[in-house]
N, CA, C and O atoms as a DFTB+ gen file, in Angstrom:
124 C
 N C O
     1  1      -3.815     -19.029     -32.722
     2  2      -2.490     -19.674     -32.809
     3  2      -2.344     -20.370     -34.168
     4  3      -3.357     -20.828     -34.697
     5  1      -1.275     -20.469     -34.704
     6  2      -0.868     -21.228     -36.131
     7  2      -0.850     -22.413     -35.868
     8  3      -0.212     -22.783     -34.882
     9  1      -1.582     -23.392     -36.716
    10  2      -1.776     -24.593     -36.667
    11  2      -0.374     -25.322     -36.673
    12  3       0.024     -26.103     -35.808
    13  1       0.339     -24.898     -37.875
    14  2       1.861     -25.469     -37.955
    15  2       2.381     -25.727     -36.203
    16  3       2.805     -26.771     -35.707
    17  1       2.161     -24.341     -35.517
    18  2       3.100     -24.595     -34.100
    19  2       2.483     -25.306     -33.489
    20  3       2.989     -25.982     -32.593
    21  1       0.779     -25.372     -33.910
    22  2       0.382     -26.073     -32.475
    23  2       0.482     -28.240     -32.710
    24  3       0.532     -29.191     -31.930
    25  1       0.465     -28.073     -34.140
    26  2       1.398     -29.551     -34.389
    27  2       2.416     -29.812     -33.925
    28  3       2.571     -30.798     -33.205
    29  1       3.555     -28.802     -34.296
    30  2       4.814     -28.634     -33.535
    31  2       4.906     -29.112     -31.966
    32  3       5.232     -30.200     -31.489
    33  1       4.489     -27.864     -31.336
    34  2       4.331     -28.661     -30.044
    35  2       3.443     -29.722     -29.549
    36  3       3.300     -30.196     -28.422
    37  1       2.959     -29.939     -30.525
    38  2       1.902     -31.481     -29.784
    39  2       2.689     -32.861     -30.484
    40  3       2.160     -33.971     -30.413
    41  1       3.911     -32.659     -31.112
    42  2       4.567     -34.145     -31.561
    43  2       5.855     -33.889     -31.191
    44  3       6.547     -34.862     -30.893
    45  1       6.403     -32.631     -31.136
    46  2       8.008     -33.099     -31.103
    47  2       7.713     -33.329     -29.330
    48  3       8.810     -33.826     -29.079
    49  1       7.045     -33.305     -28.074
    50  2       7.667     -34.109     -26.938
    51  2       7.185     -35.607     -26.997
    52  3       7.570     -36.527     -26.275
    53  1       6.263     -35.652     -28.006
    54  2       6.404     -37.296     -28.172
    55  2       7.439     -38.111     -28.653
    56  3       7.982     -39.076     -28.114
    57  1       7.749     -37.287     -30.364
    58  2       8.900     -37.836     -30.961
    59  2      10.195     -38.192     -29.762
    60  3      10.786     -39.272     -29.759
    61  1      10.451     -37.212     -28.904
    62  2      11.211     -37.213     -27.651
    63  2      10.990     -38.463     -27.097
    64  3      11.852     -39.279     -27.425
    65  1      10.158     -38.868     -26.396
    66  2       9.912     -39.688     -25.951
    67  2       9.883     -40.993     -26.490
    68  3      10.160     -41.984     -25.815
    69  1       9.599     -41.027     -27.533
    70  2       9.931     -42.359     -28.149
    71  2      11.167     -42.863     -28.230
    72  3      11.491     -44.046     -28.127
    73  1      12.012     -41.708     -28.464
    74  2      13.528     -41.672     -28.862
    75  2      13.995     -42.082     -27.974
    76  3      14.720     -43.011     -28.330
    77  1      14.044     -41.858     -26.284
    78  2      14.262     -42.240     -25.135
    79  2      13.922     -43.653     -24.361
    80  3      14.525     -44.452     -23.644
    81  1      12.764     -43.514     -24.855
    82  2      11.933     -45.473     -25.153
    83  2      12.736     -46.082     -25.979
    84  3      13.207     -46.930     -25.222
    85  1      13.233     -46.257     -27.001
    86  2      13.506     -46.611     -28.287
    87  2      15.427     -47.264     -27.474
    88  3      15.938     -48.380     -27.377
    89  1      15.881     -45.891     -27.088
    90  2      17.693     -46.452     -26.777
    91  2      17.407     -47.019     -25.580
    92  3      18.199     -47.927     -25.326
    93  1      16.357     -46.792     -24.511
    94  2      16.482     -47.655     -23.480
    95  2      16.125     -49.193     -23.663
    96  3      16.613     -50.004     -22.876
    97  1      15.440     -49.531     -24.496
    98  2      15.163     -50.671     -25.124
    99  2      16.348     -51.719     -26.015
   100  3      16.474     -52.939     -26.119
   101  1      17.145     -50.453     -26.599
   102  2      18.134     -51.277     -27.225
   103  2      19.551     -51.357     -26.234
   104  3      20.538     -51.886     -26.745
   105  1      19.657     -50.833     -24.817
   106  2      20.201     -51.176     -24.089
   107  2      19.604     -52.125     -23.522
   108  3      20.435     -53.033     -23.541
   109  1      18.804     -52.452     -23.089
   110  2      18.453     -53.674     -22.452
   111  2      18.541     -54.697     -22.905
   112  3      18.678     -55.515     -21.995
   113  1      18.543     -55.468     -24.515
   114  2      18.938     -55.854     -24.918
   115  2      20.464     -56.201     -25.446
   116  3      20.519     -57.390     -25.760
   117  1      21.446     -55.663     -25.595
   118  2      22.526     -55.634     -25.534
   119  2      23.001     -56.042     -23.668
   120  3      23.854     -56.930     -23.653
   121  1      22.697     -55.675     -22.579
   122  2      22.567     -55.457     -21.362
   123  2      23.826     -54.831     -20.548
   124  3      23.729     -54.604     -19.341
């Protein structure tokens, strides 16, 4: 397997997840 993809898929469902962490956080604050 190509290293490039297997980076690929081992960060972008994190990046995801942070992103989702990240606005639920700045809703809670705002409330």
């Amino acid at each position: 397997m190509d290293a490039i993809l297997l980076i690929f898929f081992a960060t972008v469902p994190w990046i995801i997840w942070v992103l989702i962490y990240y606005f639920r956080e700045m809703r809670k604050e705002r409330g």
